[in-house]
N, C-alpha and C positions, 0 to 999 in steps of 0.2 A: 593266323594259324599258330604260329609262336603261344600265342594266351589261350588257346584251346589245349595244346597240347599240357601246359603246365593245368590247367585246372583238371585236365583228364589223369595228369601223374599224382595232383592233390587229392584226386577223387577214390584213384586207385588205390593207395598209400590208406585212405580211410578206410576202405571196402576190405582189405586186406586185414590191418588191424581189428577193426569191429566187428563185422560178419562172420568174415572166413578163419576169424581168431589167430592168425600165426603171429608170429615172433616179430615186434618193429623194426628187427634187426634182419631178419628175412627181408619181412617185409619192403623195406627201403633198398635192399642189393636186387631185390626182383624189379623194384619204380627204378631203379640206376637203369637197370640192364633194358627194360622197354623205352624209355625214356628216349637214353642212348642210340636205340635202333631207330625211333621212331624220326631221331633227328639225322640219318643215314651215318653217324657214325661203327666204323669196323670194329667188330669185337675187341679185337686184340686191345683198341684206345680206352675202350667205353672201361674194361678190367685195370687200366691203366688209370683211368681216371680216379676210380673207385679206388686203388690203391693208396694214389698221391692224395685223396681227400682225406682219407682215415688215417693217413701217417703224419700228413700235417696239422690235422688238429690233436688227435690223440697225442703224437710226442710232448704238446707244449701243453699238452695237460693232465695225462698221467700220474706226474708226481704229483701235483695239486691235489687230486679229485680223491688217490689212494691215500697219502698221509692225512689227507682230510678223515676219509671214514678211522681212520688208525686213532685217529684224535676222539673222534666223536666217539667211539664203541669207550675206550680210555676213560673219558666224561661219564659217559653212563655208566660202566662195571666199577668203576671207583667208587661211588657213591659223591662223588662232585657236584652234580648237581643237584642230589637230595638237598645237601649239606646249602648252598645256593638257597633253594627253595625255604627251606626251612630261616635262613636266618632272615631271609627278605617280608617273611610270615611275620617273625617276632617284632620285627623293624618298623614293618606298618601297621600292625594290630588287625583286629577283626573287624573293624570298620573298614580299611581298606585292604582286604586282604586280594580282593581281585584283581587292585595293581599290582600286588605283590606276585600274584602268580604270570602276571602278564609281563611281569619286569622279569621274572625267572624265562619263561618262556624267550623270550627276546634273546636272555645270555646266552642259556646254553643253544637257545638253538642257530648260533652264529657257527659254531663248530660241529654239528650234529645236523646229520643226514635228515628228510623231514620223517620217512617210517621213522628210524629211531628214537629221535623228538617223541614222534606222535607215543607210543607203545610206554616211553618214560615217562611221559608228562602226564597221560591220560590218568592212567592209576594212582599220580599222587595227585591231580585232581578229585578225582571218586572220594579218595580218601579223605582231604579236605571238606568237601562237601557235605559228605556224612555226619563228621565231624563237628560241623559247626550249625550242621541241620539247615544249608542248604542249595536252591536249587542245581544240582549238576550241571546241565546245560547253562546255566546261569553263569557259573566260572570257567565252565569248558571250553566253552565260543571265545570269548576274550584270549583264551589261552593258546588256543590254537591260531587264530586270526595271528598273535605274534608268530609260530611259528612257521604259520606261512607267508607271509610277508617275508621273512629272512630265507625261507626257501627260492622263492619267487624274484628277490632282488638282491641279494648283495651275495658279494663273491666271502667266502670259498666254497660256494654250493655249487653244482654241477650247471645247472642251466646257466646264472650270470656269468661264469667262471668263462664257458666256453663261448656262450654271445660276446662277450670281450673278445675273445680272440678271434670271430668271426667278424667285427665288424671294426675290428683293429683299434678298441677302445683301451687307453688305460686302465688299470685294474681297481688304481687308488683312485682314481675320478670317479669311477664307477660306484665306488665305495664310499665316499665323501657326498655324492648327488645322492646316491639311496640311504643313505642313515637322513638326507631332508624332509626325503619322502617316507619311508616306513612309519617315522613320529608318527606322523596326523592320520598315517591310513591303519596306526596299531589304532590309537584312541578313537575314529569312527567307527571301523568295523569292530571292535572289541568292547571298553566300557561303554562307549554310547548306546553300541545298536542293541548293549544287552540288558537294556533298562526294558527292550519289550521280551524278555525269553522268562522272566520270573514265573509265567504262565507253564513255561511245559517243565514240567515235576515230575518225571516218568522215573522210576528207578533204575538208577544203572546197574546192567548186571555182573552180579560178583565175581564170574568167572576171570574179570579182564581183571580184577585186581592182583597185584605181585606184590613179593616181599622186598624192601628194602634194607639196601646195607645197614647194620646196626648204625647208632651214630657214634659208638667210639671207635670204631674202625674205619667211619668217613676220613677224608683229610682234612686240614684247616679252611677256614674260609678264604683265607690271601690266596692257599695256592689252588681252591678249586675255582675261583674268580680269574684268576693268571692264566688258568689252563684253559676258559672258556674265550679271554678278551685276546690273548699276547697275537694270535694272527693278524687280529686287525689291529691291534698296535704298531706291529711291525709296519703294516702298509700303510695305514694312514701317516705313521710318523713320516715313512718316504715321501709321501704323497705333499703335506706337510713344508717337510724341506724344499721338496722341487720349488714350491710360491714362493718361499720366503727367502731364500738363501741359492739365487742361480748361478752364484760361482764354484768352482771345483774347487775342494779340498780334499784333508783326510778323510774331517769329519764328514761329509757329505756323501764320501764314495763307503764309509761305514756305512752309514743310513741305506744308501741306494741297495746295498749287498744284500741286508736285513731285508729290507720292503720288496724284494723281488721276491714273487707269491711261491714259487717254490721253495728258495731256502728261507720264508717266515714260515711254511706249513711243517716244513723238514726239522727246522731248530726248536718251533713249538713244541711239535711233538718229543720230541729227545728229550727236552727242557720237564715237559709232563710226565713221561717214562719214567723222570728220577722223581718228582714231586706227590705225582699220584701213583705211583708203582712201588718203587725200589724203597724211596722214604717212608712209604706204611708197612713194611717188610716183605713185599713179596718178591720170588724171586721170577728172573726176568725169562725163564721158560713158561711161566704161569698169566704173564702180560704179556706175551709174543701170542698164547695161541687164540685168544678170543679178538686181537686184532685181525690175525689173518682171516679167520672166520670174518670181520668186517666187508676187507677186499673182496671177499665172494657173494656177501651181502650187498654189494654196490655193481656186482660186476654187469645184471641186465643191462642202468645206466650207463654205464661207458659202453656198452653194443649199440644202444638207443642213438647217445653220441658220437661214436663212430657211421655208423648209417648214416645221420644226418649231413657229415662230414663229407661223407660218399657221393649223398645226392648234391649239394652243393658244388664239388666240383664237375660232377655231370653236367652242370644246369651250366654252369660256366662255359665248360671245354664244348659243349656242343651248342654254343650262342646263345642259347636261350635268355640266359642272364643278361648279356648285352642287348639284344635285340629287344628284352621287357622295358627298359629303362624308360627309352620315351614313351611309349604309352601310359605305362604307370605314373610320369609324370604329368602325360597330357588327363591324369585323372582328376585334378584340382587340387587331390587332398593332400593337406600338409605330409611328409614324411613320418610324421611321430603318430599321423592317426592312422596311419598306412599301416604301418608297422603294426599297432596296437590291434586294430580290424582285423588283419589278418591271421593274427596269432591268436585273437580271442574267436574267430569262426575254426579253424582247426583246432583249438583249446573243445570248443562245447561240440564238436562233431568227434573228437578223438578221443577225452579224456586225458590223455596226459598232456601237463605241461611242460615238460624236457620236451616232448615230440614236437608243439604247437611251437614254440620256441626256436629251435632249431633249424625247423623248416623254413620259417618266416624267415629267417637269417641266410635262408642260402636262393631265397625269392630276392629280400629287398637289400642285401648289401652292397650291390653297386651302384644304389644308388647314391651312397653316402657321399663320394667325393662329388658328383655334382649338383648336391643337396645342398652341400654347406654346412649339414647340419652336424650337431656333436657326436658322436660315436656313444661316448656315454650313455647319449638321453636317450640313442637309439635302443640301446641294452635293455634300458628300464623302463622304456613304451615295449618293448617284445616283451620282455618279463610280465609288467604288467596285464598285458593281453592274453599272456598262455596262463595268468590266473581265473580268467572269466567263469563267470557261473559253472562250477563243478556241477555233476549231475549224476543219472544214473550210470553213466558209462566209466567213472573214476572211482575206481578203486576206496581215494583217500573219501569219498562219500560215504560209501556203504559201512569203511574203519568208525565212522563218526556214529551212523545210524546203529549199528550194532553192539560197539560201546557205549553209547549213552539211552539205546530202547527206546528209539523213537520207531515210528510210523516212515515211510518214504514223502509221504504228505508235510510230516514235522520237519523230515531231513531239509526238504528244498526250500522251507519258507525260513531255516535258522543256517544251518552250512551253507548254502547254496548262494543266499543272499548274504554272506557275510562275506564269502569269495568275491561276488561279483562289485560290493563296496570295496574290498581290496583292492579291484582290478581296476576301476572309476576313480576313487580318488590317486590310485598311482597316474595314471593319465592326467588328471588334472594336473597333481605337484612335477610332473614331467615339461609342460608345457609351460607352468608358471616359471619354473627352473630358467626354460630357454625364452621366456621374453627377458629375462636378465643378463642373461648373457651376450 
């Protein structure tokens, strides 16, 4: 009864989303509230629940998720990562210039939301393309394959961000196991698979093209590279220290301060304010207000994440959670393809990957402590899963098909299948990870 109930709250949670089109963020306090009842929980708990879910994940992630977009919008109105792209151009010539844009891709899109990514990248791809005469889809796929990959797996994006804190992962593990795995799943789905796209030559249409920052009013390369990398410096360096150095000192409890994801995203951003802001002369009423535009630009996401929040303690306080474990275990499958399964079926039935992600995290997180298994790995099988075959129900599909003038027929046989290489080899280097461990 317990697993009817949860597939009829996954079913509903779909039906609500995709059909009846409302808000995931509706959506999920209305699956809280049925849920709730259905499991004879009293109102008064069930609000009570939904309260305590959304303040305990939201508080510890807030900061993160908001000076993240403050960072990223920073990147992109700067002209940081123009300046990025172009030197990576000069660096590897026009023979390789489609690592070059897969290595820019990669940077900035460590610090940058995936819309935002997408909207910057796209257009100086076009551009590119044109430029050198040729195929658009040809350097587009690669380009984006990086930057969803860094969407899909490594923190300080919103989905890894808050699956760490759901499944009580370290942040810098998280972030150390996903730069193993992003490598070989950028070079599959990206230059490999785009040896077969030289075929579709559709033109892209001009409308999507933008104007970019001049380039003497870019910043320098040091500090637009600084401003994309210093978050994950900060953490990895933490991360880093913990292996190597397990005694307490100054310099350690330095390190520790730094690599804690809130004051690296906080001090980055300060650190980029004077670099890419202040040190090109603007003044700091002119860099406050396109950030805060950011925070509202990211704000469905943190609703999406709080929902998910919501339902997860539902699923908890009313046993469900408990009472799934052993069955789900009596299911044979490892934990990591569990995970991966179930976030990649709510991935291609829902379209978003924050939601596929989130929800899987508040189905299979108890069962981690009597798994065994890493918290980390679990991060980045749910990650990998809420990447699955994009389709016609995502958004980021249609951005693809539109900007680059393909057919829906083209879309699913180049985006659709580059996603779902994404998602397949992140599962592999997940499990290869943990036979090592």
């Amino acid at each position: 009864m317990t697993l009817i109930i949860l597939l009829l709250a996954v079913l509903l949670l779909v039906v609500l989303i995709t059909a009846v089109k409302l808000h995931p963020f509706i959506a999920f306090l209305m699956v809280c509230i049925l849920t709730g009842l259905s499991r004879g929980m009293e109102v008064g708990k069930i609000i009570g629940s939904v309260q305590k879910g959304i303040g305990d994940l939201m508080g510890s992630l807030l900061i993160i998720l908001c000076t993240g977009a403050m960072l990223g919008k920073l990147v992109a109105d700067s002209g940081a990562a123009n300046k990025i792209a172009s030197g990576l151009i000069r660096a590897f010539g026009i023979k390789h210039i489609q690592w070059a844009l897969v290595l820019t891709a990669f940077i900035v899109g460590i610090p940058l939301f995936y819309g935002v990514g997408f909207v910057l990248l796209v257009p100086l791809v076009i551009a590119v393309a044109d430029k050198y005469k040729l195929p658009a889809v040809y350097l587009g796929l690669p380009t984006l394959a990086a930057l969803s990959v860094t969407h899909g797996y490594l923190p300080p994006h919103p989905s890894p961000v808050a699956l760490s804190e759901q499944f009580h992962a370290d942040m810098g593990m998280t972030l150390l196991y996903g730069m193993m795995i992003v490598i070989p799943a950028i070079i599959i789905a990206g230059p490999v698979f785009s040896v077969t796209l030289k075929k579709y030559t559709s033109k892209p249409l001009a409308v999507f093209t933008n104007q970019t920052v001049p380039e003497d009013k870019q910043p320098g390369m040091l500090s637009s590279l600084l401003a994309a990398f210093l978050p994950v410096l900060f953490i990895a360096a933490d991360t880093i220290v913990k292996i190597t150095i397990p005694q307490k000192n100054t310099f350690t409890a330095i390190i520790h301060i730094l690599g804690e994801p809130s004051v690296a995203m906080l001090l980055s951003l300060l650190i980029a304010i004077y670099t890419l802001g202040i040190k090109q002369g603007k003044k700091i009423k002119t860099i406050m207000t396109p950030m805060g535009d950011a925070v509202k630009d990211i704000s469905p996401i943190l609703l999406i994440i709080a929902g998910a929040g919501a339902l997860k303690q539902v699923l908890m306080d009313s046993g469900i959670s408990t009472e799934l474990i052993q069955p789900l275990t009596n299911l044979s499958l490892h934990p990591l393809l569990l995970a991966w399964g179930i976030s990649a079926i709510i991935r291609v039935s829902i379209g978003s990957a924050t939601v596929a992600g989130l929800t899987t995290a508040g189905i299979v997180a108890p069962m981690i402590a009597s798994s065994g298994v890493n918290p980390s790995l679990m991060v980045l099988a749910t990650g990998a899963g809420s990447l699955m075959f994009s389709h016609v129900n995502d958004p980021g599909f249609w951005m693809f098909k539109e900007y680059f003038n393909l057919t829906v027929k083209e879309t699913i046989k180049t985006w659709s299948i580059m996603e779902t290489i994404v998602s397949v080899v992140g599962l592999i280097g997940v499990f290869i990870i943990n036979y090592f461990l």
